[in-house]
N, C-alpha and C positions, 0 to 999 in steps of 0.2 A: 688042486684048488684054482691056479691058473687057467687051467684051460677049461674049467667049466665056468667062470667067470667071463673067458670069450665066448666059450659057447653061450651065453646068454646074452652079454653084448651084441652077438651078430643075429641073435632069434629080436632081442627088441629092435634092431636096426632093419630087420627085412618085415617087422610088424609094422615099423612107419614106415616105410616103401610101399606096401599096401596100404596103406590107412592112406598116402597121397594119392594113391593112382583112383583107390576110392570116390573119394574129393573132388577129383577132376571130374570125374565122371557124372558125380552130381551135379557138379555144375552144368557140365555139357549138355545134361539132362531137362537142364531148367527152361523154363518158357523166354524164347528167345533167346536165351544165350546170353542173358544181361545184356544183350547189345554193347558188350566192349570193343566185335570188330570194328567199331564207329567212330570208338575213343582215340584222341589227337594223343595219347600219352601210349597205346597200346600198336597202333596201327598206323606207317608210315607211306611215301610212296615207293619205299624202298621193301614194306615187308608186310604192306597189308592183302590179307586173300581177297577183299573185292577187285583190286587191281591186276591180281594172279588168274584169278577165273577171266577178266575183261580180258587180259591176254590171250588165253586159253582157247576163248571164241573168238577172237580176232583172227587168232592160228588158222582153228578150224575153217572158217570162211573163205582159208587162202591169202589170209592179208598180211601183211608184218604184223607181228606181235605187238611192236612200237610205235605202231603208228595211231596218231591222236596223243601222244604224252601221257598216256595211262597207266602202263606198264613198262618197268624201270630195272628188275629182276633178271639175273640168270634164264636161260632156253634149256639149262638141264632141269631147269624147276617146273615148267611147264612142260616138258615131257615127261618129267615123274609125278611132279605133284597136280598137275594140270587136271587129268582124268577125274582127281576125287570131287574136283570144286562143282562138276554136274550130274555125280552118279547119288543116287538118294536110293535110302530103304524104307520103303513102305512099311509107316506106323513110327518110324526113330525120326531125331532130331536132323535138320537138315545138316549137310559136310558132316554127318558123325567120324567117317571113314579119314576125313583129313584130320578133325580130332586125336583122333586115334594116331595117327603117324603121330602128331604131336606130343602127346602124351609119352607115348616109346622113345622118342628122341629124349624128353628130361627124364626119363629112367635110366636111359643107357649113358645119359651126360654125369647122373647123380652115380652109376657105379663106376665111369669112369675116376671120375674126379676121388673116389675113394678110395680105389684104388692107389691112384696118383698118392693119396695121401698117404696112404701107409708109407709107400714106398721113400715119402718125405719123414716118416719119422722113422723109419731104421737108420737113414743114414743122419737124422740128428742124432739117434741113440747111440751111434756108433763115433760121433763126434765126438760126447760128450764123455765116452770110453779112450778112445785115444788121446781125451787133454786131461785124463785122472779127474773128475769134475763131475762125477753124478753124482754122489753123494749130494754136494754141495746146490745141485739145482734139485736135488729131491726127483729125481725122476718116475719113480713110483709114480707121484701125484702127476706126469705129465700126460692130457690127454689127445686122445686119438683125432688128429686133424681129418685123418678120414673122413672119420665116420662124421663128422662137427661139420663138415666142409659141404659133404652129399646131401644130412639132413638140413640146413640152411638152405642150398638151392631148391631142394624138392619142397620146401615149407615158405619159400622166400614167398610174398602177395606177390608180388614185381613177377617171377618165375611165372607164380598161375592163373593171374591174369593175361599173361603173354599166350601162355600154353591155350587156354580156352579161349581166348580171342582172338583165337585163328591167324594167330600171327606165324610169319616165318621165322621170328629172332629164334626157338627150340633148335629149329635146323643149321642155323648159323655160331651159335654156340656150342651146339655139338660136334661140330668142325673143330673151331677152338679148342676144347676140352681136350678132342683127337688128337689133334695135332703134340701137345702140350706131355697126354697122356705117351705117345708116343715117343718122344722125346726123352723125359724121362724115364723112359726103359731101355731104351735105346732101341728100339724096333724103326728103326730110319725110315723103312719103306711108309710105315703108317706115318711118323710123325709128316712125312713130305708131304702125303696125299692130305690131311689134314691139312695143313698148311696151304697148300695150294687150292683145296675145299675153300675152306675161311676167306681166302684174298680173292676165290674170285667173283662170292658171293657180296663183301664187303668193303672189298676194298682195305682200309681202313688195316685187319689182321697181317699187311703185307711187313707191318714193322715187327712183327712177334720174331722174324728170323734171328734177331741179335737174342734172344733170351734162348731161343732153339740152339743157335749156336755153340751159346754157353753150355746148355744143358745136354750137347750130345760132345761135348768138346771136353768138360770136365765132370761132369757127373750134376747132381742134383744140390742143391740146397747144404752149404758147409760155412763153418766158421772160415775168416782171412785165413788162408796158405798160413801167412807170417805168422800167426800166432800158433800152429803147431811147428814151426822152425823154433819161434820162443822158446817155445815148451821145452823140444829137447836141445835148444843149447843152455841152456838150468840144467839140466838134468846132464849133461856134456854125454852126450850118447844118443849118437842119429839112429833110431831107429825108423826106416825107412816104410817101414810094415804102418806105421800111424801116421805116413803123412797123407795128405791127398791125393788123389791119379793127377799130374798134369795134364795142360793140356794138349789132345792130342786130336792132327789133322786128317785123319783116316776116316771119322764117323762125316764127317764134314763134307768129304769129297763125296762121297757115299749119300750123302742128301743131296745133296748137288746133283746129281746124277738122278734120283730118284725124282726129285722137283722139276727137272727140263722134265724126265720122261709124262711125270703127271700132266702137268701145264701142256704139252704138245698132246696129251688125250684128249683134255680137256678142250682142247682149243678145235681140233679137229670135230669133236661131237659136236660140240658150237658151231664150226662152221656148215658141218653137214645138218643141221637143226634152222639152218637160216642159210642155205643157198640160195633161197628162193627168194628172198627177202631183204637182200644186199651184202650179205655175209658178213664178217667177224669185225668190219670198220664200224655197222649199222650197231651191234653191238655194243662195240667200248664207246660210243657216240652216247648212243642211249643210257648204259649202265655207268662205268666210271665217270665220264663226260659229265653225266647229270650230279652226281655227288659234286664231284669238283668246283659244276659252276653253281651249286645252289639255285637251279634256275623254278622249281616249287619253293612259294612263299608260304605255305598252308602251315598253320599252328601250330607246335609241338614243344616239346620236354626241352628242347633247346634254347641256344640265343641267336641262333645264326639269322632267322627267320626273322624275326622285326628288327635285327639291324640295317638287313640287306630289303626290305621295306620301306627305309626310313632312309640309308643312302644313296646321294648321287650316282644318277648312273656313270658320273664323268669318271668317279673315283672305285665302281664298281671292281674292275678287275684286279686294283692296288689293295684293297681290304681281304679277295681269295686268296692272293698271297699269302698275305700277312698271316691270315685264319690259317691257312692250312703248313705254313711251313713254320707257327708256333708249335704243331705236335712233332715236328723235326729236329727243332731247336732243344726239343728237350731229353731228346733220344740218348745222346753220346756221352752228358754229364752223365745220366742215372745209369748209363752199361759201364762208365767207368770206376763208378762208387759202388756199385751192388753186381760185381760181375761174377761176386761169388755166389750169390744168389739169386740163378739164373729164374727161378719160379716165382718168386716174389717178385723180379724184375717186369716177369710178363704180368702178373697181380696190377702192377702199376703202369704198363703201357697200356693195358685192356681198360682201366680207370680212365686215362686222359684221354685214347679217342672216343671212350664214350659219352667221354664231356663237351668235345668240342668238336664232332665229327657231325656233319651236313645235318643229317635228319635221323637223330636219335630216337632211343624209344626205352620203357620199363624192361624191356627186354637187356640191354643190355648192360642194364646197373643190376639187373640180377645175376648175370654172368659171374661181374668180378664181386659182387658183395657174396657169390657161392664160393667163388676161391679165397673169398678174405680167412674162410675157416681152416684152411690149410697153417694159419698161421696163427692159429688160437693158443699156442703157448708163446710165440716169440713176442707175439703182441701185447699179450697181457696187459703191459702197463701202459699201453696207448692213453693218448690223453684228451678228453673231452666227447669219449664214448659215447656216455647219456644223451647231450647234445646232440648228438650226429643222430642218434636211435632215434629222439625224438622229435628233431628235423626233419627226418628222411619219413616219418608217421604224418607231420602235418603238413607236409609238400603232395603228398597220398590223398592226405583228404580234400586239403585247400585244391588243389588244380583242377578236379573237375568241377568242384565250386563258380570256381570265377572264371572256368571256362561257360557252366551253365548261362553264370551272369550276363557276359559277355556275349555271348552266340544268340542263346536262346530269350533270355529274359528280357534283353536288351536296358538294361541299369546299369552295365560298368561298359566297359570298353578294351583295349586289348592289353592295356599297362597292369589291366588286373591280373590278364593270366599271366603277362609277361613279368612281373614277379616273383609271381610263383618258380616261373623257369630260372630268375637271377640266384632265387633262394637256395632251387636243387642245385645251378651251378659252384656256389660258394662250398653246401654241402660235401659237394665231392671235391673240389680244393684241397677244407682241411682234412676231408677223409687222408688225400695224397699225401699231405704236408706231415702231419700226426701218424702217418702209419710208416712213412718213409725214418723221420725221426726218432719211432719207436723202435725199428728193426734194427737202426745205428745206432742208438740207445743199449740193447741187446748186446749185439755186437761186442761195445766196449764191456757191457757188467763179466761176457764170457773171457773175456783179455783179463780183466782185474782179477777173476777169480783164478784165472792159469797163471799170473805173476803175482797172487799172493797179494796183491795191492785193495786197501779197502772198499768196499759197495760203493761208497760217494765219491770215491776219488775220479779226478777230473783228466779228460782224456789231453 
């Protein structure tokens, strides 16, 4: 009875994987393309394909890629992805072919991620086995973060307006995923190349190493150590076979090693991809340089943009600071409080930089609202759900709104859209604040029920 009830589980989960890929393809299909490559919320300087193809011919001509400030992206992008932006098939949509990469990239992200998941609830199941404690959570009714986690990103708007808007973010998240995926399985090699994928397209993915750490250091996603030490000093009998692996420095060094090797390929194709053209300083000038100083003001999902608009230049370089070594400052509390939950950990660093990181896009709140499903049982009682749903719906509708207003109409002005940006920044706030809360919340209900102390009792 069980396993025919997976097997039908996994026949309706590969029926929406088709029914997505479907969808995309309508879309792709449609006259112009909605024109979302265009959209300030879909398409930035860091991940839109009109800038990627302007590269592409720059290439061609024998010119730096960078040169004129147009293109801001990776030289492995433009050697792979480059080609598709001018090959066409007579009688289909124009870029189908880069469509299509794209569309593969959130399939291959959505079975990652599914993967990933399961692999997150064997070992809660096996958590919740060594603290004598299923009963009690009913785990019967616990369900598959997987499959919850896959189908949200492959369904997320955010996901497929990214994917059909010929954005890079599919490629950039896929990385993430990789990296993560890798990690927790411990396949080193992959999670490194991952990782060094992600940081070099983003930047930004360079802080995922603490939750990587974690998760090839002590395994995946578990209750506090202490509270299976609890358990069996109650019980006055260490059984050793239920506690958790410590942490150990062998998979560690072993990424270590895997990440120089990746990073020194990488950097080498890069340099041999732009010899001609000033080589690997012309690079980190144009790609990280540019995130860093914020030096495109052009409209977006962000704040960074009409702050640094609006202040002195005298005080310009004291506000980059500030902006970017607030996603530092927040690094070391959350690996110290949630180090046992190395996955959720990254759930919430991938949250902050893409709230506060240079030039955001819908691409990257699809990322982590795909991995919030991996935590669709611990979260459960998160608090002000509704809210956030229906937030995160009229920031959707409202922004290209009052970007219309603003741009084209000419009736509002830029405070219109720039609300809308303040609005999705609060939203992902208390997403952070309420989802970090809920998990600690968790946390303590699993402690009360392994010491026998009541549901409302206070930690």
């Amino acid at each position: 009875m069980v396993k025919q009830k997976n097997k039908t589980a996994s026949f309706s989960f590969w029926n929406w994987v088709i029914a997505s890929i479907i969808f995309r393809l309508i879309l792709i299909y449609f006259p112009k393309n909605l024109n979302l490559a265009s959209r300030p919320e879909v398409s930035t300087p860091l991940t839109s394909f009109r800038r990627l193809a302007e590269g592409y011919w720059l290439k061609q001509l024998s010119m730096s890629p960078y040169a004129g400030s147009m293109y801001h992206g990776s030289p492995l992008l433009l050697s792979l992805l480059g080609p598709l932006t001018v090959q066409r098939i007579e009688g289909q949509p124009n870029h189908l072919l880069y469509s299509l990469v794209s569309v593969i990239a959130d399939v291959v992200s959505a079975i990652l991620i599914r993967a990933t998941g399961k692999n997150l609830r064997l070992v809660y199941l096996r958590s919740l086995e060594s603290l004598d404690i299923v009963k009690q959570t009913k785990a019967s009714e616990i369900l598959s973060p997987g499959d919850a986690a896959a189908l949200i990103y492959l369904w997320n708007p955010f996901t497929i307006v990214a994917c059909v808007g010929l954005s890079t973010s599919p490629i950039e998240n896929m990385a993430v995923i990789l990296c993560l995926y890798g990690a927790c399985s411990r396949l080193v090699p992959l999670a490194a190349f991952g990782w060094v994928i992600a940081t070099h397209l983003s930047l930004y993915p360079a802080i995922l190493i603490i939750p990587v750490i974690f998760l090839l250091g002590c395994g995946p996603d578990a209750p506090p150590r202490k509270l299976f030490l609890q358990k069996n000093h109650k019980e006055e009998v260490l059984n050793k076979s239920k506690l958790p692996l410590g942490f150990s420095w062998r998979p560690i060094t072993h990424f270590a090693f895997w990440a120089l090797l990746w990073s020194a390929y990488v950097l080498a194709l890069c340099g041999i991809s732009l010899q001609q053209f000033g080589g690997l300083w012309e690079m980190f000038k144009s790609t990280y340089g540019f995130i860093l100083t914020v030096e495109d003001l052009s409209p977006n999902i962000g704040v960074l943009w009409y702050f640094f608009a609006e202040v002195f230049d005298f005080f310009r370089n004291f506000f980059l600071i500030v902006f970017h070594v607030n996603i530092l400052f927040m690094i070391i509390p959350l690996a110290i409080r949630l180090h046992h939950r190395p996955c959720f950990l990254a759930f919430i660093y991938i949250a902050i930089f893409s709230m506060l990181k240079s030039y955001p896009s819908v691409g990257d709140s699809a990322l982590y609202l795909g991995l919030l499903g991996w935590f669709v049982n611990e979260l459960a009682d998160i608090q002000f759900s509704f809210f956030l749903f229906c937030g995160y719906v009229g920031v959707s509708l409202l922004s290209p709104v009052m970007h219309t207003l603003w741009i084209w109409r000419g009736t509002g002005n830029a405070n219109f859209y720039f609300a809308t940006a303040m609005v999705y920044a609060c939203l992902q706030i208390i997403l952070v604040v309420e989802g970090v809360s809920a998990m600690l919340n968790h946390d303590r209900k699993l402690r009360n029920l392994t010491t026998g102390k009541p549901q409302d009792a206070k930690s």
